[in-house]
C-alpha positions in Angstrom: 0.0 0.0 0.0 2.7 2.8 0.8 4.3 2.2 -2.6 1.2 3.2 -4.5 1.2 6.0 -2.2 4.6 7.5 -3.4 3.7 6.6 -7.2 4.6 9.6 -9.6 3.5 9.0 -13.0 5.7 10.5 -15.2 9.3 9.7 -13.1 8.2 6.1 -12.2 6.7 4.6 -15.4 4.0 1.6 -15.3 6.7 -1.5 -16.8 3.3 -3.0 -18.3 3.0 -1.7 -21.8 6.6 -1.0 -23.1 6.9 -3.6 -24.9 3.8 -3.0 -27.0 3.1 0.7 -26.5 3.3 0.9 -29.9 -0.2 -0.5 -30.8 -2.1 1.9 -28.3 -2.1 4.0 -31.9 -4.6 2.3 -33.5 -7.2 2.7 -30.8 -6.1 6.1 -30.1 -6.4 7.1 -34.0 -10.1 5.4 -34.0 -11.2 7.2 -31.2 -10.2 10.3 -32.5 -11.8 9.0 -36.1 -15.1 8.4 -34.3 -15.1 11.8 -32.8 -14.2 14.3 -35.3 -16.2 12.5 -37.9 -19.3 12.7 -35.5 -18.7 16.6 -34.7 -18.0 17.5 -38.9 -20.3 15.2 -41.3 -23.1 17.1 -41.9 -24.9 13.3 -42.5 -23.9 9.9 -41.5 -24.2 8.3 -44.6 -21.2 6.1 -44.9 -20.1 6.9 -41.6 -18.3 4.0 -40.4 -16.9 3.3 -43.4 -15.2 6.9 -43.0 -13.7 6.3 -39.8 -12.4 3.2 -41.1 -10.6 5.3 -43.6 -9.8 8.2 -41.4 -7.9 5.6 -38.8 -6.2 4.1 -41.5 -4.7 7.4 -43.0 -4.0 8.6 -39.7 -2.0 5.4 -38.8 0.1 5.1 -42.2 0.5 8.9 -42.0 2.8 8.1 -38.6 3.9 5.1 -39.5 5.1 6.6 -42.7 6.8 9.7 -40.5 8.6 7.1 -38.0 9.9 5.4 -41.0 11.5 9.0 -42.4 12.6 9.5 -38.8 14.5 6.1 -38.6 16.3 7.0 -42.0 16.8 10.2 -40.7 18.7 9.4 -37.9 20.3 5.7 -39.0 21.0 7.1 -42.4 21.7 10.8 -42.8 22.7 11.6 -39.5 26.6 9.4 -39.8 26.8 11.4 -43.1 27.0 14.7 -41.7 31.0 15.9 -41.3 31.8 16.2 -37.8 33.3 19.7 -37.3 
């Protein structure tokens, strides 16, 4: 009990999701789908079908940015002259 009185969030990290922290983007990117979809479409026709899309665009678009950042820094980085 006095351990989880002296937690801090943000110094003392929960150990349970490193591993895998990676696929919390998924829901995350749905949830904000659903959402934004639900405040803008003026109808729901084709609503989910939307999301879907929304969630899949939102995922490649940082999967596609992580990938430029790896390059980046495995890559282009060494390249530069160290002066």
């Amino acid at each position: 009990m006095i351990p989880m009185l002296a937690y801090v969030p943000f110094l003392d990290p929960i150990n349970a999701v490193h591993d895998w922290w990676y696929l919390l983007l998924v829901p995350l990117s749905f949830s904000v789908s659903v959402i934004y979809l639900a405040l803008r479409m003026p109808s729901l026709d084709h609503y989910w079908r939307r999301v879907l899309l929304m969630t899949v665009q939102i995922v490649g678009a940082i999967a596609a940015l992580a990938i430029v950042l790896v390059v980046l820094v495995q890559v282009v980085i060494p390249w530069l002259p160290v002066d």
